[in-house]
C-alpha positions in Angstrom: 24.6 -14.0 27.0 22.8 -17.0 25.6 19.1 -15.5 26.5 20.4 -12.1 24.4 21.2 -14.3 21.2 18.1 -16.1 22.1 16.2 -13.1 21.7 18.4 -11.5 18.9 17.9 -15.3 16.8 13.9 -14.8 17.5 13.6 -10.9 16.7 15.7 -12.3 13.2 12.9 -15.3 12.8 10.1 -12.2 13.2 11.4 -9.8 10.5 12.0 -12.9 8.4 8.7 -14.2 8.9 7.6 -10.4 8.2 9.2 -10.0 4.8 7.8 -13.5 3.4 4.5 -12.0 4.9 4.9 -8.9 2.6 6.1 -10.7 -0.5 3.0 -13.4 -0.4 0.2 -10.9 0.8 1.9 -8.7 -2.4 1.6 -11.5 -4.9 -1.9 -12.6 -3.4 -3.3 -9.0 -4.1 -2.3 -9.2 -7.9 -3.3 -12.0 -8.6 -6.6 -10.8 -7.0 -6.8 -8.1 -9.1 -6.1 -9.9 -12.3 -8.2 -13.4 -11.9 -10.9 -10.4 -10.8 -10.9 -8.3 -13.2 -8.0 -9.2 -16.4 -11.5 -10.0 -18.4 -12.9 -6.8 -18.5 -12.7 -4.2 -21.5 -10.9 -0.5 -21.0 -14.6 0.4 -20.9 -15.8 -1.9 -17.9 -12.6 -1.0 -15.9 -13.1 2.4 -16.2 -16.9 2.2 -15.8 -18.2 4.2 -12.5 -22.1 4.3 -10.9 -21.6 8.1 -10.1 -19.3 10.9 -10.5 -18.3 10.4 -6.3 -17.2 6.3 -6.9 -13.8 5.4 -8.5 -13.7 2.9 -11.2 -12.0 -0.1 -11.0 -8.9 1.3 -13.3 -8.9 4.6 -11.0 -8.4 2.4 -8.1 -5.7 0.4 -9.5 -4.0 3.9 -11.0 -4.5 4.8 -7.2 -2.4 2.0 -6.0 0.1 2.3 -8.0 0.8 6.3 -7.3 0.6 6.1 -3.6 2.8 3.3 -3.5 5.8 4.4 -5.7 5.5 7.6 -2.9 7.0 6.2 -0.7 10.4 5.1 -3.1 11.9 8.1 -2.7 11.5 8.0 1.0 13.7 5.0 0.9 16.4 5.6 -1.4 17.3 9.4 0.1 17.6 7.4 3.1 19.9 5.0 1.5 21.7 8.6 0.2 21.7 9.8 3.8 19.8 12.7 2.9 16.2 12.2 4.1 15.7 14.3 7.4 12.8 12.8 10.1 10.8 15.7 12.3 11.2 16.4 15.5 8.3 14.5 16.6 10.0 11.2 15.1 12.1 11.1 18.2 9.2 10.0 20.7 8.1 6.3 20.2 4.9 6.4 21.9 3.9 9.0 18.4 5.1 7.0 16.0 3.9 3.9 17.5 0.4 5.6 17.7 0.4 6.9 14.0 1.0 3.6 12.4 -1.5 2.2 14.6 -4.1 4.5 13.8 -3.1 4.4 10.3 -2.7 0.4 9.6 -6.6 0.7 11.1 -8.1 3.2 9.0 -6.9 1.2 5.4 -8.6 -2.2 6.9 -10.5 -3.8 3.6 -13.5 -4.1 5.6 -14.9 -0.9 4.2 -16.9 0.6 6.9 -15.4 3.9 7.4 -15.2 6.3 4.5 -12.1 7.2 4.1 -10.6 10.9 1.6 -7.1 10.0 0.6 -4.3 13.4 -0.1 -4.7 15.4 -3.3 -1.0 14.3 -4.2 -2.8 10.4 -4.3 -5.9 10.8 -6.0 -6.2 9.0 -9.8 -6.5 10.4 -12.8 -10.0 12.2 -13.1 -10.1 10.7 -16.9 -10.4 7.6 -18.1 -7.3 5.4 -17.5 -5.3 4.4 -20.9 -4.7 0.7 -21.8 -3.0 -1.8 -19.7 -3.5 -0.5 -16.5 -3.5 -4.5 -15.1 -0.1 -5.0 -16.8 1.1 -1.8 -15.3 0.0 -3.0 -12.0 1.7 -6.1 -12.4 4.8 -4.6 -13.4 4.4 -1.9 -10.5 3.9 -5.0 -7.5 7.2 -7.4 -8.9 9.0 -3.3 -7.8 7.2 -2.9 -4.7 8.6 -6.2 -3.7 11.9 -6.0 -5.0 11.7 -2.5 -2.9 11.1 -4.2 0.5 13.7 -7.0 0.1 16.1 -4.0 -0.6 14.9 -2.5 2.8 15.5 -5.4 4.9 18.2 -3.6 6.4 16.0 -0.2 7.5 13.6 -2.3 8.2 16.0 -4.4 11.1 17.3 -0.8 11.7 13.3 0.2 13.2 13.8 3.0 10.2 10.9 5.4 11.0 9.6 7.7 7.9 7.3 10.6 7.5 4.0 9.5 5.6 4.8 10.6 2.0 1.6 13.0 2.0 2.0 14.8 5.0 5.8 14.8 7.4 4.0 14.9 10.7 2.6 11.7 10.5 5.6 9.3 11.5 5.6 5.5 11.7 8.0 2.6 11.2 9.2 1.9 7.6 8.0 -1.6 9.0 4.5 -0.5 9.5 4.7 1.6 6.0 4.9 -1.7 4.4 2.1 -3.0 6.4 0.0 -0.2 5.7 1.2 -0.5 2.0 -0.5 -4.3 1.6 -3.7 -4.0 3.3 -4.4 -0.5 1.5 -4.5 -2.6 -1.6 -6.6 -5.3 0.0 -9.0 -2.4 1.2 -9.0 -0.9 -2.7 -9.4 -4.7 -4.1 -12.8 -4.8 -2.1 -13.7 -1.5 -3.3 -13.0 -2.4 -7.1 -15.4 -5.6 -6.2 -17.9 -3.5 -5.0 -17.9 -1.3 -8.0 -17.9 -4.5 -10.2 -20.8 -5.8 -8.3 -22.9 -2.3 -9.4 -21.7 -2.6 -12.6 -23.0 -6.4 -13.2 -26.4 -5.0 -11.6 -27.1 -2.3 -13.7 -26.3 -4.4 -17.1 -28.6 -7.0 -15.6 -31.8 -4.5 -14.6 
């Protein structure tokens, strides 16, 4: 009995550990974004090198949009209304689509990666106050995962919001969640980078 709430005290300590995780990485990432770029005009944020290459403010617009996808996910479950495939029901699946998943949005940037038609930006230029939007959009995302602290001990598993097939952990959504900004952040540098280059030359 006392090695169960041993292990019951520790598997508390990790989801714990987990959510402050989530909640720094979060704030880390905005503050990324707005040290990075908060001194650049509507014109430099929404600058591109090519028709193929997001700007910086179609990255952050992208952010924002595949994030709040998943929101709804959470609160029908909350509503007892959201209904997981079939496939949900084998662990070795969903363990192996989050997996795959958390791998392909790693910020290191050397696989290409086409994100769903339901995520992509605006193809125009993005409007004013895209950065304060962001802001605004990460203090929800966090307020969001300390509301799910509950599905989250529960080993909720969800369908990704683009396509119900592709199942993984609620967990491992929020995981996927903070590194796909990471991986956008080094984009936006990169497209920064080209942008200081060609006003230089």
């Amino acid at each position: 009995m006392a090695h169960q709430l041993e292990l019951l005290q520790e598997w508390e300590n990790k989801k714990a550990m987990a959510m402050k995780n989530w909640s720094k990485q979060i704030e880390e990432n905005t503050q990324n974004f707005v040290d990075t770029f908060g001194g650049l005009s509507m014109e430099q944020l929404n600058w591109k090198p090519n028709a193929n290459t997001w700007s910086i403010a179609q990255n952050i617009e992208h952010l924002i949009v595949i994030n709040k996808t998943y929101f709804p996910i959470i609160e029908s479950i909350r509503n007892g209304k959201y209904k997981k495939p079939f496939i949900a029901k084998f662990g070795f699946i969903v363990a192996f689509f989050g997996k795959t998943i958390l791998q392909a949005v790693q910020p290191d940037r050397k696989k290409k990666m086409k994100t769903f038609s339901i995520w992509e930006p605006s193809k125009s230029a993005i409007p004013e106050g895209i950065l304060d939007r962001f802001k605004a959009h990460q203090s929800e995302l966090q307020q969001i995962i300390e509301y799910s602290r509950d599905l989250i001990e529960k080993g909720t598993i969800i369908s990704s919001p683009a396509n119900k097939n592709l199942v993984y952990k609620l967990e491992t959504a929020f995981d996927i969640i903070v590194t796909h900004e990471q991986r956008h952040f080094q984009q936006s540098k990169e497209t920064y980078q080209l942008m200081i280059k060609e006003s230089i030359s």
